[in-house]
C-alpha positions as CSV (number, residue, x, y, z in Angstrom):
1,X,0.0,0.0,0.0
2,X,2.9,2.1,1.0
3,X,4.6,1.7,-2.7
4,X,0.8,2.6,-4.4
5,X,0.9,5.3,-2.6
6,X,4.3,6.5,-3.2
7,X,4.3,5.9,-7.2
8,X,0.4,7.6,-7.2
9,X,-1.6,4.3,-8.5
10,X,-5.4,3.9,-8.2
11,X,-7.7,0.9,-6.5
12,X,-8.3,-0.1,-9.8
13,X,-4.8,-0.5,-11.4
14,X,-3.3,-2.4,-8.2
15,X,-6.4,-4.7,-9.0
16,X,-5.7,-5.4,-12.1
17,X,-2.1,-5.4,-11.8
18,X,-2.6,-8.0,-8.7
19,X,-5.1,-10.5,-10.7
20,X,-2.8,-9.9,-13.9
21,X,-0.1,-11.6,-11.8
22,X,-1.6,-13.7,-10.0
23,X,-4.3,-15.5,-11.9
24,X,-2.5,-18.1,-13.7
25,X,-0.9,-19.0,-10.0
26,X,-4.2,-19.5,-8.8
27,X,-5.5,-21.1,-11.6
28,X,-2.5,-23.9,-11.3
29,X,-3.3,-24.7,-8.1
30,X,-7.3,-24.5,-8.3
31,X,-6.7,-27.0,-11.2
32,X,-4.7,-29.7,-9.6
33,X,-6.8,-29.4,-6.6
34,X,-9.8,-30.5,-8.4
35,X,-7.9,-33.1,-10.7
36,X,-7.2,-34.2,-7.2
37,X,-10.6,-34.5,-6.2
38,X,-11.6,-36.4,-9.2
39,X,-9.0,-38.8,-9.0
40,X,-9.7,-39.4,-5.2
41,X,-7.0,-38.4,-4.1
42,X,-8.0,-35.6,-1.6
43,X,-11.3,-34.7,-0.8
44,X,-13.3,-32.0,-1.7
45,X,-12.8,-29.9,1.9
46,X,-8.8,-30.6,1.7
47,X,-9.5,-28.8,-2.7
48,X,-11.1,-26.3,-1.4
49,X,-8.8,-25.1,2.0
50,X,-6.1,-25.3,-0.5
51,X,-7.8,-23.5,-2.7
52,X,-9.0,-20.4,-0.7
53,X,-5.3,-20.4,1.4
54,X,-3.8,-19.7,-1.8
55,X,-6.2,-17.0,-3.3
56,X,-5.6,-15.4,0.1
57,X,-1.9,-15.5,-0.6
58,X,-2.1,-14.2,-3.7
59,X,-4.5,-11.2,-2.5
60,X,-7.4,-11.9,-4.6
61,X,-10.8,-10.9,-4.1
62,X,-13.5,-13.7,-3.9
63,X,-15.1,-11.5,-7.0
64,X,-12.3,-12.4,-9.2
65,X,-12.0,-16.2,-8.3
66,X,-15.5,-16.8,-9.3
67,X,-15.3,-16.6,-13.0
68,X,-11.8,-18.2,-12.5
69,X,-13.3,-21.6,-10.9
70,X,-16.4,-21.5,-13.5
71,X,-13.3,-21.4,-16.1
72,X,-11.6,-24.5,-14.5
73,X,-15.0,-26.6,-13.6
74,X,-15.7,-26.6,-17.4
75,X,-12.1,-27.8,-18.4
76,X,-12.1,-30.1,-15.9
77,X,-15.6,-31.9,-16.8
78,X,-14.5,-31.3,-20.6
79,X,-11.9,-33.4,-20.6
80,X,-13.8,-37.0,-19.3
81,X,-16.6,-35.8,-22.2
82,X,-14.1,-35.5,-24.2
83,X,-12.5,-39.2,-23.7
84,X,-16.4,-40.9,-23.8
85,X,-17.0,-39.1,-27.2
86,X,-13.9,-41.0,-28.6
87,X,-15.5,-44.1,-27.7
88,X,-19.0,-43.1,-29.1
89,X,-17.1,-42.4,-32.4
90,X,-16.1,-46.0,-32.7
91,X,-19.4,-47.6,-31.2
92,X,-18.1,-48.6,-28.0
93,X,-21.1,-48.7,-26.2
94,X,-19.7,-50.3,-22.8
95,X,-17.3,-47.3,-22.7
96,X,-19.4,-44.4,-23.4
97,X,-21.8,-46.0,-20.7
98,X,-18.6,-46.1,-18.1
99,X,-16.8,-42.8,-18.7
100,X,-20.4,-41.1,-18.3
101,X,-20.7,-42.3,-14.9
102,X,-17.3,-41.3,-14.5
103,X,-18.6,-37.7,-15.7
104,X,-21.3,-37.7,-13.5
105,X,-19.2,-39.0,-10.0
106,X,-16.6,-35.7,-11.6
107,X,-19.9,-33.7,-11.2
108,X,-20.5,-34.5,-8.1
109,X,-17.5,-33.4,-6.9
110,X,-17.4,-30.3,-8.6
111,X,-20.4,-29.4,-6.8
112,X,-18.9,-30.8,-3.5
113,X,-16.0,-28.1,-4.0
114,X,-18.6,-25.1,-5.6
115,X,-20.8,-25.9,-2.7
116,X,-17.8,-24.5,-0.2
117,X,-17.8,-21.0,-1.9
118,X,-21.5,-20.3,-1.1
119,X,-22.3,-18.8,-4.5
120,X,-25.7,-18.7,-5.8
121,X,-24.7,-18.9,-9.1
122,X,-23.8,-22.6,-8.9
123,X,-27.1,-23.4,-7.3
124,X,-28.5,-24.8,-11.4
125,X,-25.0,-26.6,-12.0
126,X,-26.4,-28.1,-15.5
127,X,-27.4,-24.5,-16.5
128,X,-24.3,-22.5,-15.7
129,X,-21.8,-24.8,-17.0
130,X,-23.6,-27.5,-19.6
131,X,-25.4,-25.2,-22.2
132,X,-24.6,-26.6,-25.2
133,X,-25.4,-23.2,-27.1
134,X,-22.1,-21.9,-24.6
135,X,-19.2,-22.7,-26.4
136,X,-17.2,-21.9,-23.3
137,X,-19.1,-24.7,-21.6
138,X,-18.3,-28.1,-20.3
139,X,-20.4,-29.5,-23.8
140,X,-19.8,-26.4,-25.8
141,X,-17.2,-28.2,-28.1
142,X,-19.4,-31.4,-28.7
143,X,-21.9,-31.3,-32.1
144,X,-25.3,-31.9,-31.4
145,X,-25.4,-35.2,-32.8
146,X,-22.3,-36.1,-30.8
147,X,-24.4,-35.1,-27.3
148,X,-27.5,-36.8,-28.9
149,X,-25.6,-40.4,-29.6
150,X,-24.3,-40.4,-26.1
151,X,-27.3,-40.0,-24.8
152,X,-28.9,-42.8,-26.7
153,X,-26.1,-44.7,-26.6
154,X,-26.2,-44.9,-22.3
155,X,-30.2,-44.5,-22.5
156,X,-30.4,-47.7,-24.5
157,X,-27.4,-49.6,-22.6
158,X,-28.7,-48.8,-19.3
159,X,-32.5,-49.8,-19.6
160,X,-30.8,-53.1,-21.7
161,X,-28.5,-54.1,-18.5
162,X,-31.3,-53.8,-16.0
163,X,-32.6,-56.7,-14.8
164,X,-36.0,-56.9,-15.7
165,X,-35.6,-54.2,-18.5
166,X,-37.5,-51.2,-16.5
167,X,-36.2,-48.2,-15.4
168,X,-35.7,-48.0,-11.7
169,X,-36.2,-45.0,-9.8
170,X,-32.3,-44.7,-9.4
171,X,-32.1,-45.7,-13.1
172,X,-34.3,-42.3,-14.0
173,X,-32.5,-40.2,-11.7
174,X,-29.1,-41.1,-13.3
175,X,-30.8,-41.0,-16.8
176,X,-31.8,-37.6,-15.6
177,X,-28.1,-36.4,-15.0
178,X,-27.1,-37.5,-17.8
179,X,-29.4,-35.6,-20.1
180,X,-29.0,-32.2,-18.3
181,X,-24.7,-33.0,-18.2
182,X,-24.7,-33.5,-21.9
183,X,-27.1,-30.5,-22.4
184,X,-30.3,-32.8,-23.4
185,X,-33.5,-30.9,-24.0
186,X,-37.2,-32.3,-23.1
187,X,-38.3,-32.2,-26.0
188,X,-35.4,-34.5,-27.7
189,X,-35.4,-36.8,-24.8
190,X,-38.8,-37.8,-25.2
191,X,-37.9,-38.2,-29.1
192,X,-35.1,-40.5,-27.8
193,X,-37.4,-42.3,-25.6
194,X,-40.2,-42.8,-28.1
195,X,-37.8,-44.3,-30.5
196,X,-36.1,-46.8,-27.9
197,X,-39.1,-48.1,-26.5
198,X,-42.4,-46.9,-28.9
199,X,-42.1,-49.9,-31.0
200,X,-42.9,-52.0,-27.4
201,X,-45.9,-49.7,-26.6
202,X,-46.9,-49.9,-30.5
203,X,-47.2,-53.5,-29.9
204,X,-49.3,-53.6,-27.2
205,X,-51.4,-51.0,-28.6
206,X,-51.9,-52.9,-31.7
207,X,-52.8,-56.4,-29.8
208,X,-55.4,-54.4,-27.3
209,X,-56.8,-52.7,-30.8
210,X,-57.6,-56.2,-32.9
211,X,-58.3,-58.4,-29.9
212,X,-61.1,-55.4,-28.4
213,X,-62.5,-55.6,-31.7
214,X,-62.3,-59.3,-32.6
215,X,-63.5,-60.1,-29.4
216,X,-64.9,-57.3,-26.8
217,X,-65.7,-58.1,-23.3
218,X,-65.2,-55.3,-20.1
219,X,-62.9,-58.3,-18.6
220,X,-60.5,-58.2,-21.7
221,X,-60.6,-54.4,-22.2
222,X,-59.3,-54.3,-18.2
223,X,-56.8,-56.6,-19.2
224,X,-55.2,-54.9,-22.5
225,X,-55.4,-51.9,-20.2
226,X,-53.3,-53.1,-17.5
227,X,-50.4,-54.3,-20.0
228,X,-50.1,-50.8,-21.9
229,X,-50.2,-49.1,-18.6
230,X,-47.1,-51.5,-17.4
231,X,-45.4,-51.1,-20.5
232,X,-45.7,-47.2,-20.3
233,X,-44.5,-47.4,-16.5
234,X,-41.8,-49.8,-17.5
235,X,-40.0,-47.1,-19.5
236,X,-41.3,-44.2,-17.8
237,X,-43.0,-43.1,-20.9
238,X,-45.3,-39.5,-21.2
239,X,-49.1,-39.6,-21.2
240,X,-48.8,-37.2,-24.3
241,X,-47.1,-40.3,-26.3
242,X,-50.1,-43.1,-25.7
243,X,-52.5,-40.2,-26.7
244,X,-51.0,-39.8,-29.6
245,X,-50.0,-43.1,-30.9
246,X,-53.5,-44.3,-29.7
247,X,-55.4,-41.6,-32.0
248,X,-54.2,-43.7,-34.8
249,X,-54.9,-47.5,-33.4
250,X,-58.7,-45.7,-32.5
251,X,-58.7,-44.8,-36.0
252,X,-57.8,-48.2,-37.5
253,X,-60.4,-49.9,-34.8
254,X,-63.3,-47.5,-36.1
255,X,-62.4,-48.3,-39.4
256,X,-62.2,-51.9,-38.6
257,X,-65.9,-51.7,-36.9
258,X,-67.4,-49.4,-40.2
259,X,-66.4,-52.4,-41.8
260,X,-68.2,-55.2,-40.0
261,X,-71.1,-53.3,-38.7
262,X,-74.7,-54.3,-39.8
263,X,-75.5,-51.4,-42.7
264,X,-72.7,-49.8,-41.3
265,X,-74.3,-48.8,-38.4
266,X,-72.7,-49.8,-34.8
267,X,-74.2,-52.3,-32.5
268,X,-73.9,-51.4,-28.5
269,X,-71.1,-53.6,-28.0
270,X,-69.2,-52.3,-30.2
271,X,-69.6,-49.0,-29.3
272,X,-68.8,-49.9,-25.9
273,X,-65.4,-51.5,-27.4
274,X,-64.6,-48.1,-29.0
275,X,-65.5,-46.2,-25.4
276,X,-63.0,-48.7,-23.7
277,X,-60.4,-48.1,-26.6
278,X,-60.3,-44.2,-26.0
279,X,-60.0,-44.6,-22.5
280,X,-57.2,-47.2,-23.1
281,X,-55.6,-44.6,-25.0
282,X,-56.8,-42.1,-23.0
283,X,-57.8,-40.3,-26.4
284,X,-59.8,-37.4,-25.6
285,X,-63.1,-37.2,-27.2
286,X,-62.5,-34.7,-29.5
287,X,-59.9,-36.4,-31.0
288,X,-62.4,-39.3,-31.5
289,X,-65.0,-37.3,-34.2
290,X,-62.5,-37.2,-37.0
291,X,-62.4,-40.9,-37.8
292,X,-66.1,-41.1,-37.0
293,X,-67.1,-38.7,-39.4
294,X,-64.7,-40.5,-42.4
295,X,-66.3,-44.0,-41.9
296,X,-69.9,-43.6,-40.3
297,X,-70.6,-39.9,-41.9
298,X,-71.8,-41.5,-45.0
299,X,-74.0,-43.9,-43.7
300,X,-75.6,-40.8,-41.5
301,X,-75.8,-38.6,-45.0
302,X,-77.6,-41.8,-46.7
303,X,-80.2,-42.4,-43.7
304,X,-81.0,-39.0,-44.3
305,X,-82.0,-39.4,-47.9
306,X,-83.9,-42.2,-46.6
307,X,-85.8,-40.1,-44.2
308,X,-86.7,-37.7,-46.7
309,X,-88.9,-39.8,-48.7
310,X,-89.9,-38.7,-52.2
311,X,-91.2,-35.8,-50.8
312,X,-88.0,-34.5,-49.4
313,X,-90.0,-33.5,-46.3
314,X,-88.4,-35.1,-42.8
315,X,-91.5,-36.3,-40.8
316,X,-91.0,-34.8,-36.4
317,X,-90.6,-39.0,-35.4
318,X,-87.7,-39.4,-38.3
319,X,-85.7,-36.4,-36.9
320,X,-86.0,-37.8,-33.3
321,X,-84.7,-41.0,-35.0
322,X,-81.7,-39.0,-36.8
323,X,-80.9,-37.7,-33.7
324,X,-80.5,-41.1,-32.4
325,X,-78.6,-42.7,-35.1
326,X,-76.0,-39.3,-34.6
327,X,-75.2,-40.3,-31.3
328,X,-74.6,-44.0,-32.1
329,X,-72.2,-43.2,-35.0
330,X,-70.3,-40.7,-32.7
331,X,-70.4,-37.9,-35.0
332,X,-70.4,-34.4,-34.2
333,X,-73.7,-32.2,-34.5
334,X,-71.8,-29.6,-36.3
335,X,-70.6,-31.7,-38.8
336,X,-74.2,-33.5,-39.5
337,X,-75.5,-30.4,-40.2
338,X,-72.7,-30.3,-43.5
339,X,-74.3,-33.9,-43.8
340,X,-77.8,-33.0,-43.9
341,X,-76.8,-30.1,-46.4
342,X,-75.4,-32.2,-48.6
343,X,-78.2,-34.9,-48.6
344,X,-80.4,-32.4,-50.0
345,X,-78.5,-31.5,-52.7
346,X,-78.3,-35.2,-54.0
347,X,-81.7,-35.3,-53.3
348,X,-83.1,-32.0,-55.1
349,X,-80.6,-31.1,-57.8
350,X,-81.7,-34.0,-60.0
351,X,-85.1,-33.2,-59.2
352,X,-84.7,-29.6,-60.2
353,X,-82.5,-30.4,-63.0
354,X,-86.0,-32.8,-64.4
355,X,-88.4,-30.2,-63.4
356,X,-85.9,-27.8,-65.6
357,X,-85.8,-29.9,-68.3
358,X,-89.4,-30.3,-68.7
359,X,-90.7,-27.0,-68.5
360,X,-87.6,-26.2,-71.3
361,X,-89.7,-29.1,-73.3
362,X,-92.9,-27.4,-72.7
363,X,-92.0,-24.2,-72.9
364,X,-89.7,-23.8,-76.2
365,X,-90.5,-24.8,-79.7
366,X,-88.4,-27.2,-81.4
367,X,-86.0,-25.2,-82.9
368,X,-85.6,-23.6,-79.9
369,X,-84.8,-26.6,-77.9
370,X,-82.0,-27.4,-80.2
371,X,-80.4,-24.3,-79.4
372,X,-80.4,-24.2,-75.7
373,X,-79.7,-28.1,-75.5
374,X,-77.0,-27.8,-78.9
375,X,-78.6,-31.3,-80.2
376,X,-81.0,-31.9,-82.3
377,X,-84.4,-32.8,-79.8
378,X,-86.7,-34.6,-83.0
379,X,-90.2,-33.5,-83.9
380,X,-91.8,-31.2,-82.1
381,X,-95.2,-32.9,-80.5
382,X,-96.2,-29.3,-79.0
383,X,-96.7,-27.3,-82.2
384,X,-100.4,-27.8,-83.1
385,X,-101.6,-24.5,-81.2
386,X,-104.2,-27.0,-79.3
387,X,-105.4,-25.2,-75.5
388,X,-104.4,-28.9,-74.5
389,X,-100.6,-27.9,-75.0
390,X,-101.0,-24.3,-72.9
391,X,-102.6,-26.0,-70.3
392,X,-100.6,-29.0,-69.9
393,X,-97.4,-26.3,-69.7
394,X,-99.3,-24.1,-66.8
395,X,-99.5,-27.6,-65.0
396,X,-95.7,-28.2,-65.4
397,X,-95.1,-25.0,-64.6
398,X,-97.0,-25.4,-61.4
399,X,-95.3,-28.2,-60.3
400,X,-92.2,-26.9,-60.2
401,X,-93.6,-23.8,-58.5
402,X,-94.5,-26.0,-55.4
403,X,-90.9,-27.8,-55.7
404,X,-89.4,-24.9,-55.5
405,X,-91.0,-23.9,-52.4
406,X,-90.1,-27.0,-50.8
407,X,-86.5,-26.6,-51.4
408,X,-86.6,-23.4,-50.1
């Protein structure tokens, strides 16, 4: 202090004269003291008194040792990621699988030795020193498809190893540490997932889907149930996964019902195997219309030609019916109504288009007829001037006034 003094320096040069000096001292020893730790040869108390004794002899702040520590945590959990890539790039699965536990027990004492230094910052250690998007980080050199193979690679080992092939709750926990040290996200761990063990939950969803339909009984249904559920515990699978794979087995199952169904139409049993599917699945219910509508819509569209009659008018007791039949094909009263419009039209347009035609053949001479038609339409029967023509073409032409006003 006496020499600052003397030769007029400020605070903030001796500081940076000091760290200037003696950072790569402290970053020697900080370095071999955790290399220590990781090779069990001190603990993580003995790292860190050694530590802090020499940062005191070195005069430097805590303030400055922070991003100095962060700096050597990241080297020193680089370098065993580094070694297990090696052995990812030549398909050594049983060494990838033991240098990433090695990783992880390096972790651990990492955060043994940050735990001493009471800084908040190392509270999230995944976070602050394995985000892959940090280049500077622990995983920042590794490509994403380098993290993403390791991950699969001990995923796939680990479940394979255990003994009855399910993930334990210490097996999750690890799998867990894993994914956040080699900078995993959700989302892709759930597509690694999915593709290690959907084909098993595939199977099972396909086996409940043709024996419920072959064969449907509650007792059976409880049954199927109980093995998709173990499955989907076995691998610790998402809710979000079943729901989705199982939109697709529901659709096949209605599909597979449309097929066999008398006229198409549903009996109550197997509607109740298509209500114990969706809950299998646990496919919500709006989920469920689409397929309904695609196989059963058209045999709604044709029981409403039916209805109509030759008259085209839909008697009170036939709507009550329609009603009916709507709930039993599952379908949607929002899209019947598109069902019911389109019923008319095949019902009325060919109607119209006759009524059309007649009152043309009525209504225009011969030659006229050949010109609006562009064929030639034969002898004219009409052209004898008779009161019996103008009268028969006032009694075409009131018919399809009052056809008219039925369709509208």
């Amino acid at each position: 202090m006496e020499l600052k003094d003397i030769l007029g320096l400020f605070d903030k040069d001796i500081d940076y004269e000091l760290s200037n000096e003696a950072t790569p001292l402290y970053q020697s020893t900080a370095l071999a003291a955790m290399k220590d730790v990781l090779s069990k040869l001190e603990s993580p108390d003995q790292a860190w008194e050694k530590m802090e004794k020499r940062r005191t002899e070195l005069l430097l702040p805590e303030s400055k040792t922070q991003e100095l520590i962060s700096s050597m945590v990241m080297q020193a959990l680089g370098g065993p990621l580094e070694e297990t890539n090696k052995f990812a790039k030549v398909n050594n699965e049983a060494a990838v699988v033991e240098n990433l536990k090695e990783a992880l027990e390096a972790k651990t004492a990492l955060i043994s030795i940050l735990t001493k230094s009471g800084w908040d910052a190392f509270g999230d250690f995944d976070k602050t020193f394995c985000d892959p998007w940090d280049r500077q980080s622990a995983n920042g050199f590794l490509r994403s498809d380098e993290r993403i193979k390791m991950y699969k690679i001990f995923l796939n080992r680990t479940v394979l190893k255990s003994k009855d092939g399910s993930i334990t709750d210490e097996m999750h926990d690890t799998i867990l540490q894993i994914k956040g040290l080699l900078g995993i996200s959700d989302d892709q761990a759930e597509v690694e997932a999915r593709a290690a063990f959907g084909p098993e939950v595939q199977s099972a969803c396909l086996r409940a889907t043709s024996e419920i339909v072959a064969d449907y009984t509650p007792q059976l249904a409880g049954i199927m149930k109980k093995q998709i559920d173990e499955v989907m515990a076995k691998y610790r699978l998402s809710e979000s996964f079943l729901r989705e794979l199982g939109a697709t087995y529901y659709a096949k199952a209605v599909a597979q019902i449309s097929a066999k169904a008398p006229g198409g139409i549903p009996t109550t049993s197997m509607n109740e195997a298509l209500e114990a599917l969706q809950l299998m699945f646990k496919v919500d219910k709006a989920d469920t219309y689409p397929a309904h509508m695609e196989y059963f819509g058209s045999v709604y569209k044709r029981s409403i030609v039916e209805a109509m009659g030759s008259t085209g008018v839909i008697r009170p007791e036939l709507k009550d019916s329609l009603a009916k039949l709507r709930d039993r094909l599952g379908v949607r009263e929002q899209d019947t109504k598109q069902l019911f419009l389109d019923a008319i039209e095949d019902k009325f347009v060919p109607m119209v288009e006759w009524i059309n035609s007649e009152m043309e053949r009525t209504m225009l001479n011969q030659k006229q007829l050949s010109q609006r038609r562009g064929r030639d339409m034969g002898e004219d029967m009409f052209q004898s001037g008779k009161v019996a023509d103008v009268s028969r073409r006032f009694s075409l032409a009131s018919s399809f006034g009052s056809y008219s006003s039925l369709t509208t």
